[in-house]
C-alpha positions as CSV (number, residue, x, y, z in Angstrom):
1,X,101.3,58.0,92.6
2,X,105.1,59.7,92.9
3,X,103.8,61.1,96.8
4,X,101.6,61.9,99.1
5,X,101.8,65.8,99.3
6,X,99.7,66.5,102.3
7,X,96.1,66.5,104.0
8,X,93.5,69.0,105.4
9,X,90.0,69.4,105.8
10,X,89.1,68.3,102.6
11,X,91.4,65.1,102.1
12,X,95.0,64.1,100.8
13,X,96.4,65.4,97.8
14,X,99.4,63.4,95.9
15,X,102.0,64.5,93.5
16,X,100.6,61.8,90.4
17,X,102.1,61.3,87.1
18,X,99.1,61.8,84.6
19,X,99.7,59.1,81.7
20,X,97.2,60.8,79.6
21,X,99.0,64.4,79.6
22,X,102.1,62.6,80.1
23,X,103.0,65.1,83.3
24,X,103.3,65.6,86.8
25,X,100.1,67.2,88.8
26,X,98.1,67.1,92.3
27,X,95.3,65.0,92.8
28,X,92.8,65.1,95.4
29,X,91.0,62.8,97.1
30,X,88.0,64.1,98.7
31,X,87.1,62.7,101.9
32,X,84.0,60.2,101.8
33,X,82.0,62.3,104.3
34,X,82.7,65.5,102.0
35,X,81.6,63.3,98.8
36,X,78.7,62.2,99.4
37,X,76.9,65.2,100.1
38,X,75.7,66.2,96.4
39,X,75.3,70.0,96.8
40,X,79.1,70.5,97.8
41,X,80.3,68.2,95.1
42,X,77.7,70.6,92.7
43,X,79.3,73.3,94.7
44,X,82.9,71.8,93.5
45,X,81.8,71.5,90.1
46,X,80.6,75.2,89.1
47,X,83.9,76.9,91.3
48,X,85.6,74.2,89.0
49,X,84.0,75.4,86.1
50,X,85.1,79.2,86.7
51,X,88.6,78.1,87.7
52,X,89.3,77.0,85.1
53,X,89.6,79.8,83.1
54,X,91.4,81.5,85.5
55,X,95.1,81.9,83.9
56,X,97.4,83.8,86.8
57,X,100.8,83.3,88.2
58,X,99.7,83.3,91.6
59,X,97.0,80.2,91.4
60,X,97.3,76.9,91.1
61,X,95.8,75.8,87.5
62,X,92.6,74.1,88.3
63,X,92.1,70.2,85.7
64,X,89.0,68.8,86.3
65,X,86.5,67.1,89.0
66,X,86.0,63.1,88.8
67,X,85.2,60.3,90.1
68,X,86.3,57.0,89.8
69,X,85.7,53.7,91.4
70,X,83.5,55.2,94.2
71,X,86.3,58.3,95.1
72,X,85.7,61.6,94.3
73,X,88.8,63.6,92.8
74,X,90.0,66.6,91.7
75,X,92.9,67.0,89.3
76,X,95.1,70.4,89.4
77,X,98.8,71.8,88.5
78,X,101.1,70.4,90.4
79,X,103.4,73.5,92.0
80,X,106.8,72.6,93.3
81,X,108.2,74.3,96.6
82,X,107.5,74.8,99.9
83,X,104.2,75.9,101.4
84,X,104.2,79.1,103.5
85,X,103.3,77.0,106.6
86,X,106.5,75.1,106.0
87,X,108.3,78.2,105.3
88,X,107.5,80.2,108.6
89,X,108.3,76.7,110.5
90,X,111.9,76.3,109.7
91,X,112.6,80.0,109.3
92,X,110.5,81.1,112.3
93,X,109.4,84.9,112.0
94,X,109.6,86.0,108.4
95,X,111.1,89.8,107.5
96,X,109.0,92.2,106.9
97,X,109.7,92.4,103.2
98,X,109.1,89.4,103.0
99,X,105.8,88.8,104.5
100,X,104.7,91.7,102.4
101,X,105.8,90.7,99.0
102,X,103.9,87.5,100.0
103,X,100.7,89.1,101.4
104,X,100.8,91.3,97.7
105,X,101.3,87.9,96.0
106,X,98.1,86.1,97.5
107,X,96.1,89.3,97.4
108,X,97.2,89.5,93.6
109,X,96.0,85.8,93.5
110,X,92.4,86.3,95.0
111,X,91.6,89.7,93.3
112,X,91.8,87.4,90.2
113,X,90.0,84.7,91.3
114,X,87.1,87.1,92.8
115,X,86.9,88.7,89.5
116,X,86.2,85.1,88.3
117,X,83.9,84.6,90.8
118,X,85.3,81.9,92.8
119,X,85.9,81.9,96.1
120,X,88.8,80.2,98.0
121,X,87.1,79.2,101.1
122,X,90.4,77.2,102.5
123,X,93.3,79.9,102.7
124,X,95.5,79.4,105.3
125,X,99.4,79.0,105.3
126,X,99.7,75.1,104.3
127,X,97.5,75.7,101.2
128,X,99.6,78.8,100.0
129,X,103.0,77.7,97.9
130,X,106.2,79.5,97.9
């Protein structure tokens, strides 16, 4: 573990070097409570499978879905910067340009992923990097 990244709903993620791939990604611990209910982790598992196979510049490159030692895990590019939440916190209101090159950049992302079938469920500011 290099560092903890962040948390939400779902759990914390941390920037890992993977030995195996020999590079730096995300990992993400999935909350116990989130875990242990076997249709969302199925639920995880086909999105996963779809996401995969996604290949765009404006989303995250989806690994894989484990578990080890009891803790569920998911494994995904790691994406340096700043997340938009972060962004509109220490710049406070965002140009207009801006904000619409950005909205065009996450609409670009989901289009993609729709046509892929897989829904984001989770988009809000701290999940989006800039």
């Amino acid at each position: 573990i290099i560092e903890k990244l962040g948390k939400g709903g779902m759990g914390k993620v941390y920037k890992v070097h993977d030995t195996k791939i020999k590079e730096k990604i995300a990992l993400k611990l999935i909350k116990p409570e989130i875990a242990k209910d076997k249709k969302t982790i199925e639920r995880f598992s086909n999105e996963l499978r779809l996401a995969r196979k996604i290949r765009h510049k404006n989303i995250c490159q989806m690994f894989d879905l484990g578990e080890e030692r009891g803790t569920n895990f998911i494994t995904m590019e790691f994406v340096p910067g700043q997340d938009l939440k972060g962004l509109i916190r220490q710049s406070g209101q965002l140009a207009v340009g801006t904000t619409i090159n950005i909205a065009k950049q996450i609409c670009a992302g989901l289009t993609e992923a729709h046509k892929s079938g897989v829904i984001h469920r989770d988009l809000k500011p701290s999940n989006i990097m800039i």
